[in-house]
KEPA-165456 format. One record per residue (C-alpha): residue number from 0; residue in one letter; x, y, z. Coordinates in Angstrom, 1 decimal. Layout:
<sites>
(NUM "A" (X Y Z))
...
</sites>
This chain:
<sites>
(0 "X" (0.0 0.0 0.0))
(1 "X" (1.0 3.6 -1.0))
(2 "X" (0.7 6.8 1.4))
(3 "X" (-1.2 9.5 0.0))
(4 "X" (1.0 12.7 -1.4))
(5 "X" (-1.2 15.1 1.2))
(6 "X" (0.2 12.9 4.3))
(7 "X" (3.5 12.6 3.2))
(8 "X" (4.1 16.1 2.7))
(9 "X" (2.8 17.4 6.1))
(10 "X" (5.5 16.5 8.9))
(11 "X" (3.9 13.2 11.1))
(12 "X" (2.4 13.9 14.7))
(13 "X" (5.5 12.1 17.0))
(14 "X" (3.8 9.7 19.9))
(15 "X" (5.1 10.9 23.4))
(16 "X" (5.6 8.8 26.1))
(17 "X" (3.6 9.1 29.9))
(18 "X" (3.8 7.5 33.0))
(19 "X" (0.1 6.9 34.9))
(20 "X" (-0.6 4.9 37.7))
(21 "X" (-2.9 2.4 36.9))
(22 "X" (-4.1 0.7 40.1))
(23 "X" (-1.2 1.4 41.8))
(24 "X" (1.6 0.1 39.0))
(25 "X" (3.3 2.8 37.2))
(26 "X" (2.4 2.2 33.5))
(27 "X" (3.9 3.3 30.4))
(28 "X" (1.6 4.7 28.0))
(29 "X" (2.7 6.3 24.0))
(30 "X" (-0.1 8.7 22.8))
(31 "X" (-1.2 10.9 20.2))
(32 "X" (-4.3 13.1 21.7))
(33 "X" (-6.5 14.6 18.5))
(34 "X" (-7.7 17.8 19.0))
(35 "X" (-11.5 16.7 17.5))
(36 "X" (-11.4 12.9 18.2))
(37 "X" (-14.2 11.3 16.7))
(38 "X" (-12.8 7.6 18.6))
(39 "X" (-10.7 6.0 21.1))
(40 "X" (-8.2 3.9 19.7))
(41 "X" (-6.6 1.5 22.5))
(42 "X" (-3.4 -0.4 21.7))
(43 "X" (-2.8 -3.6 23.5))
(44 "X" (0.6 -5.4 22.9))
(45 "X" (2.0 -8.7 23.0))
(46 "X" (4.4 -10.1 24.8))
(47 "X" (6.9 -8.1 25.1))
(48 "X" (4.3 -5.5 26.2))
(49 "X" (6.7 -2.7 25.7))
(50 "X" (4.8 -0.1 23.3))
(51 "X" (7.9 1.8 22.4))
(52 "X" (8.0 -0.8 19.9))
(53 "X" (4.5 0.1 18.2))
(54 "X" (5.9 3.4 17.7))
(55 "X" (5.9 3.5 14.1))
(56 "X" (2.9 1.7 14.1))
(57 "X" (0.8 3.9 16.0))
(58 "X" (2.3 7.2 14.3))
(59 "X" (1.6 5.9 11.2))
(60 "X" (-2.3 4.6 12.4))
(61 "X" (-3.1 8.3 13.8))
(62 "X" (-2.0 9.8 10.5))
(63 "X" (-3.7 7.5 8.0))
(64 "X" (-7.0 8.0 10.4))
(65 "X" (-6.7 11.7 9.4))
(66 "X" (-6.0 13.0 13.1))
(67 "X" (-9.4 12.1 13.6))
(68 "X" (-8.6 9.3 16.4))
(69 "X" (-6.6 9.7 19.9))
(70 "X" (-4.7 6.7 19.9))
(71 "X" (-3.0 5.4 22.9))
(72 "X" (-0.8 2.3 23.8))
(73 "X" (-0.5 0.6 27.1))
(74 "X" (2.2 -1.3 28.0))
(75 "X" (2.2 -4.6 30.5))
(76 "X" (2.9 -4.4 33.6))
(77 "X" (6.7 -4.3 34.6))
(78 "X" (7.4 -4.6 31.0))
(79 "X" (8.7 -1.4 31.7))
(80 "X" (12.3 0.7 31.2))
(81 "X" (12.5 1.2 35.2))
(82 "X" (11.8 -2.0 37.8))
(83 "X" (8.9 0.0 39.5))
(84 "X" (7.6 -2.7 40.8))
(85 "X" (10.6 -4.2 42.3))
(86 "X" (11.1 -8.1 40.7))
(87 "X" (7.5 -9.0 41.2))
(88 "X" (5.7 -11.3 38.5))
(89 "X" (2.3 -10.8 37.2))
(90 "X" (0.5 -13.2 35.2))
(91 "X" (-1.7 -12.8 32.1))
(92 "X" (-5.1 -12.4 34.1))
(93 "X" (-2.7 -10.1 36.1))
(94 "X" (-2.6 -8.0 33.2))
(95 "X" (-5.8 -7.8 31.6))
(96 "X" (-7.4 -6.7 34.9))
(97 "X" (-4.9 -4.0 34.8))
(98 "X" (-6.0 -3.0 31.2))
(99 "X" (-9.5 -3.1 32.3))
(100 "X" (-8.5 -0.4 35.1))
(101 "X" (-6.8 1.6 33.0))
(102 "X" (-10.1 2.1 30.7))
(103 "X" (-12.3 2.6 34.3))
(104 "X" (-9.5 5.2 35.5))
(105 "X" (-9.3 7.3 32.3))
(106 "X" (-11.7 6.7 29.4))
(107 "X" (-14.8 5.7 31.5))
(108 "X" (-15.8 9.2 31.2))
(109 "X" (-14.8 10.4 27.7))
(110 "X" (-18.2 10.6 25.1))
(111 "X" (-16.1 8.5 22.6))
(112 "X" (-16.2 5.0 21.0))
(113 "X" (-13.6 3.0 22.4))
(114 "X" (-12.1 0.9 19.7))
(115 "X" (-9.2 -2.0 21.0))
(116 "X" (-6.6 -2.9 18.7))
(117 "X" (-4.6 -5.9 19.9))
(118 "X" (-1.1 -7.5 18.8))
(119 "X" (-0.8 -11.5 19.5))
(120 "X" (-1.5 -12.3 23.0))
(121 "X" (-3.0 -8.4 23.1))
(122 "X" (-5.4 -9.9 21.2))
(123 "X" (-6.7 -12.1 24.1))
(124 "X" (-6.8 -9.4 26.1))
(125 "X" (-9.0 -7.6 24.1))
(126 "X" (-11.6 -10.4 23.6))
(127 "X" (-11.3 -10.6 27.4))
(128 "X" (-12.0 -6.4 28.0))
(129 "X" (-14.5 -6.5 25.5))
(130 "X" (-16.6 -9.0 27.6))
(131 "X" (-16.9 -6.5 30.7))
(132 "X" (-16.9 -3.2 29.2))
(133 "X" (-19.2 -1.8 27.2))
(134 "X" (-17.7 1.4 26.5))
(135 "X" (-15.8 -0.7 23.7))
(136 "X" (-17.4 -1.2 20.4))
(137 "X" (-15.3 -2.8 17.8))
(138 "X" (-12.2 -4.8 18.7))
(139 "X" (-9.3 -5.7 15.7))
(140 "X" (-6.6 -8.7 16.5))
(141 "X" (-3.1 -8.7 14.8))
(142 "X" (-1.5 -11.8 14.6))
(143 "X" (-4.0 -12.8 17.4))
(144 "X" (-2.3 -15.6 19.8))
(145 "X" (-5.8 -17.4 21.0))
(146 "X" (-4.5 -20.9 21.1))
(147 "X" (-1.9 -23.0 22.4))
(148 "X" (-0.4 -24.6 19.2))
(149 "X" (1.2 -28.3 19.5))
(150 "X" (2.9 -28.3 16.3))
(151 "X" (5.2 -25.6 17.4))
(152 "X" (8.7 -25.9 18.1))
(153 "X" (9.0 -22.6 19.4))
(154 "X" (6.3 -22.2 21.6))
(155 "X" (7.6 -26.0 23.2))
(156 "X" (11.2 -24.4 23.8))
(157 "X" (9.9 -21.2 25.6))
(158 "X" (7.6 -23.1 27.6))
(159 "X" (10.2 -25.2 29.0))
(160 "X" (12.4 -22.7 29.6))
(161 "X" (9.3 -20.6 31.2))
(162 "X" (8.3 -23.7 33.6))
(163 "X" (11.3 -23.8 35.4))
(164 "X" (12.1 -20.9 37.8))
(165 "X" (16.0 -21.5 37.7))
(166 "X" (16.2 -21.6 34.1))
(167 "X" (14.0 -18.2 34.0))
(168 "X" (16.2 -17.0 36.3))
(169 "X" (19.1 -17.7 34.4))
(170 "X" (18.1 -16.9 31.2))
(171 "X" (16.9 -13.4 32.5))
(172 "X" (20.5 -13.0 34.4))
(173 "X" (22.2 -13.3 31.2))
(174 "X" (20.2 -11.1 29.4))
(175 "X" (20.7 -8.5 31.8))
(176 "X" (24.1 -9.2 32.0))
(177 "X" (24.2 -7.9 28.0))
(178 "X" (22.3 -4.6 29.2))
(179 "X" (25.3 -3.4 31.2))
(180 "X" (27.5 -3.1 28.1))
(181 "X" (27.6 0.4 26.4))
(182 "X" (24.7 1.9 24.5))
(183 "X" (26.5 2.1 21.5))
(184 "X" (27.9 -1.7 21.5))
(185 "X" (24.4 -2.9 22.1))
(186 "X" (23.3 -1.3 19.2))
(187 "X" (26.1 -2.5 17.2))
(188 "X" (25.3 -6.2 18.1))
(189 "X" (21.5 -5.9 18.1))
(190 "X" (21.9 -4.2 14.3))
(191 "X" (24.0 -7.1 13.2))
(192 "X" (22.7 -10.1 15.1))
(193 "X" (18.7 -9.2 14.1))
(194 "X" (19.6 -7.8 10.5))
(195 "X" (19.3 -4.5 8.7))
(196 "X" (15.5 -5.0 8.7))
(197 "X" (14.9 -4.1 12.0))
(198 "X" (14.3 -0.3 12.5))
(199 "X" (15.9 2.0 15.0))
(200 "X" (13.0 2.5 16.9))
(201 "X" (12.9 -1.6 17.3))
(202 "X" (16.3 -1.6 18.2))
(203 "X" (15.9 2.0 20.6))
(204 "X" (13.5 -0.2 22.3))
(205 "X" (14.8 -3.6 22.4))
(206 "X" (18.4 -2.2 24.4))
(207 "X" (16.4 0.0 26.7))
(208 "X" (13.6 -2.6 27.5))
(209 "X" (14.4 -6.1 26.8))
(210 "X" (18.0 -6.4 28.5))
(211 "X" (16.8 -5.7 32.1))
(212 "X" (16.2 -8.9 34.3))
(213 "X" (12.6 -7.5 35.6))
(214 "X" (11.4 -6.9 32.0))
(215 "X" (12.8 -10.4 30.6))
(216 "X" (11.9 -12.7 34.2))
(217 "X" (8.2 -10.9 33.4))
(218 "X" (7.7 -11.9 30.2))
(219 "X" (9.0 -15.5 30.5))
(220 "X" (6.2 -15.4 33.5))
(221 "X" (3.6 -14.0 31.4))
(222 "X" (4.3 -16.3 28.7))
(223 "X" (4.3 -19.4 30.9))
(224 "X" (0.7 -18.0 32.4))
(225 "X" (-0.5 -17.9 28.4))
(226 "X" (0.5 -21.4 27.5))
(227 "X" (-1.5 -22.8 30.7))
(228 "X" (-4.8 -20.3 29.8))
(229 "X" (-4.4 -21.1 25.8))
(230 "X" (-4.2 -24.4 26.0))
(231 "X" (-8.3 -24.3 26.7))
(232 "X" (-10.6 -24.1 23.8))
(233 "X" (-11.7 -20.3 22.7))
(234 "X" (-14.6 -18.9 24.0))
(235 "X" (-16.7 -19.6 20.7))
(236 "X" (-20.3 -18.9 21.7))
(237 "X" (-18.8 -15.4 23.1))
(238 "X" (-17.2 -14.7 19.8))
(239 "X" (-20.6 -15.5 18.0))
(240 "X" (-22.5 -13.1 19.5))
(241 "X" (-20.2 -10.6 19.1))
(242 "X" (-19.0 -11.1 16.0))
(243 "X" (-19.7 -7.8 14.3))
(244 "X" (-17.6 -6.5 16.9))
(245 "X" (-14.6 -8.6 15.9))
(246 "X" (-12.1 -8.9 13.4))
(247 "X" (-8.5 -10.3 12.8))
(248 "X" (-5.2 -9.9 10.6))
(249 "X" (-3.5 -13.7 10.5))
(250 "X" (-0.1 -13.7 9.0))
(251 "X" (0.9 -16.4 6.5))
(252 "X" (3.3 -17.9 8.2))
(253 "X" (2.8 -18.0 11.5))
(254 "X" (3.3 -20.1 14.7))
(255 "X" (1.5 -17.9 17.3))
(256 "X" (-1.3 -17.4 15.0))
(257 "X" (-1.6 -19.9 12.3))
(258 "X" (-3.6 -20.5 9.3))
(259 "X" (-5.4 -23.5 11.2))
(260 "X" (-6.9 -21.0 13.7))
(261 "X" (-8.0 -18.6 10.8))
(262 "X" (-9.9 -21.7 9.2))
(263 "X" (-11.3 -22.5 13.2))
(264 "X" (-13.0 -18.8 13.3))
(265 "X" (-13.9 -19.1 9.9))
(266 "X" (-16.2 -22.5 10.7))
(267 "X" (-17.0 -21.2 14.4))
(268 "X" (-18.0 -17.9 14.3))
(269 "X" (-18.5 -16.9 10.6))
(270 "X" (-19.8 -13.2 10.5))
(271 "X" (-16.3 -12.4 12.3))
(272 "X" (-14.0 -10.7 9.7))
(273 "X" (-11.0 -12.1 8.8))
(274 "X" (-8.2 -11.1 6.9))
(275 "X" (-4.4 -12.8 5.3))
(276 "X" (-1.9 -10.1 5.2))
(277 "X" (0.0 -11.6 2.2))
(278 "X" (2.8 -8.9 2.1))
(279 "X" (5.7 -11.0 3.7))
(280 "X" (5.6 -9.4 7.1))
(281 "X" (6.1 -11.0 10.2))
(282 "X" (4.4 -11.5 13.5))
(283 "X" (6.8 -9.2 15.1))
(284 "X" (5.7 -6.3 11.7))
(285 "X" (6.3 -3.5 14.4))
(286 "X" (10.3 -4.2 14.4))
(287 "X" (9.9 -2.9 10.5))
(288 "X" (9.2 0.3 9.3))
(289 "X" (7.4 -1.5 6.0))
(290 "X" (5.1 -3.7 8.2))
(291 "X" (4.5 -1.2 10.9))
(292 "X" (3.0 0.6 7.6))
(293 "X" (1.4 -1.6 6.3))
(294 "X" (-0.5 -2.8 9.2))
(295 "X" (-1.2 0.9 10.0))
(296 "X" (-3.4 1.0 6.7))
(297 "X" (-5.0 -2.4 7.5))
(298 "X" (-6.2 -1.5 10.7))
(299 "X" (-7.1 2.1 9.5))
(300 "X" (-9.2 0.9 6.9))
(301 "X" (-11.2 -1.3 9.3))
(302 "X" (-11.8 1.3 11.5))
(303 "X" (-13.0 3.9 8.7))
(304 "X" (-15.2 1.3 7.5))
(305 "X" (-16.9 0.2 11.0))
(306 "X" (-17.0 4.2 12.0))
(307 "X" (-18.7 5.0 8.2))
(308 "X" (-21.2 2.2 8.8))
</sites>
């Protein structure tokens, strides 16, 4: 997809980074307020939930919506620069209650649509937030991770690794232990080790984020609390009745979302809108300037349709 001449000539709004309290955790939040919002858009992320890497993504979303959305991301819990909540562990029910508060504490009151958009497990979440609160009407899942898959190696190795405190511990050590070397050397060997596809806002966020112990020993947590959850079958007859509510992005080739699961929706709640992105991006498209892009359009389109409807 192409980006119209009018946006690319006018300079792009920059997302700015807040710290709120959110039920007493100190919560990173990246936002772009609109001066005549006509929505709420909600970011939820993965796992990492560190929204410094949505960046791109969410600059590019608030421009293609034509400034006509406040857009906000919220990261996870501890998933966080600073250890503010000093090595504790929250799990993945943990941290939707915590995105739930965060919609009570600060968008209860606006006159808006809330609209969730949700990357892999975020996507979970969302279903999850959209079942208690009403305020949200229209929830879109990227790459959504809904179900424990067997057939992945991947998912197998982390959940070892993830089962066993020691080897968490570990792991998360010598991670951290890579943090302490200087900013410029971590760049150096994130820039060569991940290839020149990854963009600098990726790699800004990966050394600031991903290299501390309290970040890494969280998500290895999280992940271990979304293998146990995800290995039960989705909530179908919730996703029926809400289906014009619903819609997903599944990637071609991937493990956290595959093509099976797209095929599952399709034959178990049909009037849910589903989408291939076909483009040769990745599950991880917010590490790329060209798939934070192009899943900016995607997602804007949705919206613009479901708001025109």
């Amino acid at each position: 997809m192409s980006c119209p001449n009018s946006l690319l000539s006018n300079p792009r709004k920059i997302a700015t980074l807040r710290l709120s309290k959110v039920s007493g955790h100190t919560t990173e939040l990246l936002e772009i307020q609109s001066d005549k919002p006509t929505c709420h858009v909600l970011f939820i992320p993965g796992n990492p939930g560190v929204v410094s890497f949505y960046k791109d993504f969410l600059e590019s979303l608030y421009e293609l919506l034509g400034a006509s959305a406040s857009v906000t991301a919220i990261g996870h819990i501890s998933h966080t620069e600073k250890n503010w909540e000093h090595g504790k562990l929250f799990s993945l029910q943990d941290q939707i209650d915590h995105k739930v508060d965060f919609i009570k504490q600060e968008l209860q009151n606006i006159e808006l649509p809330i609209i969730l958009v949700g990357h892999s497990i975020g996507s979970y979440i969302s279903l999850e937030m959209l079942r208690s609160l009403e305020k949200v009407t229209y929830l879109i899942g990227l790459y959504p991770f809904l179900m424990l898959n067997p057939l992945s190696k991947q998912q197998s190795n982390i959940e070892n690794v993830a089962e066993s405190s020691i080897l968490s511990a570990l792991l998360s050590f010598s991670v951290a232990t890579l943090g302490l070397l200087p900013q410029c050397t971590l760049r150096f060997m994130l820039s060569k080790s991940l290839g020149s596809s990854w963009s600098d806002t990726a790699i800004d966020a990966a050394c600031s984020h991903l290299l501390q112990y309290h970040t890494f020993r969280n998500m290895l947590y999280m992940a271990l609390m979304e293998f146990r959850k995800l290995s039960e079958m989705p909530d179908w007859a919730f996703m029926r009745e809400n289906h014009e509510k619903i819609a997903f992005l599944f990637g071609v080739d991937d493990h956290w979302g595959p093509l099976q699961m797209f095929e599952e929706i399709s034959k178990q709640a049909p009037g849910i809108s589903l989408s291939i992105e076909r483009e040769g991006h990745t599950h991880s498209f917010c590490c790329t300037e060209a798939g934070s892009e192009w899943v900016a359009h995607h997602v804007a389109s949705l919206i613009k349709k479901k708001i025109s409807s």
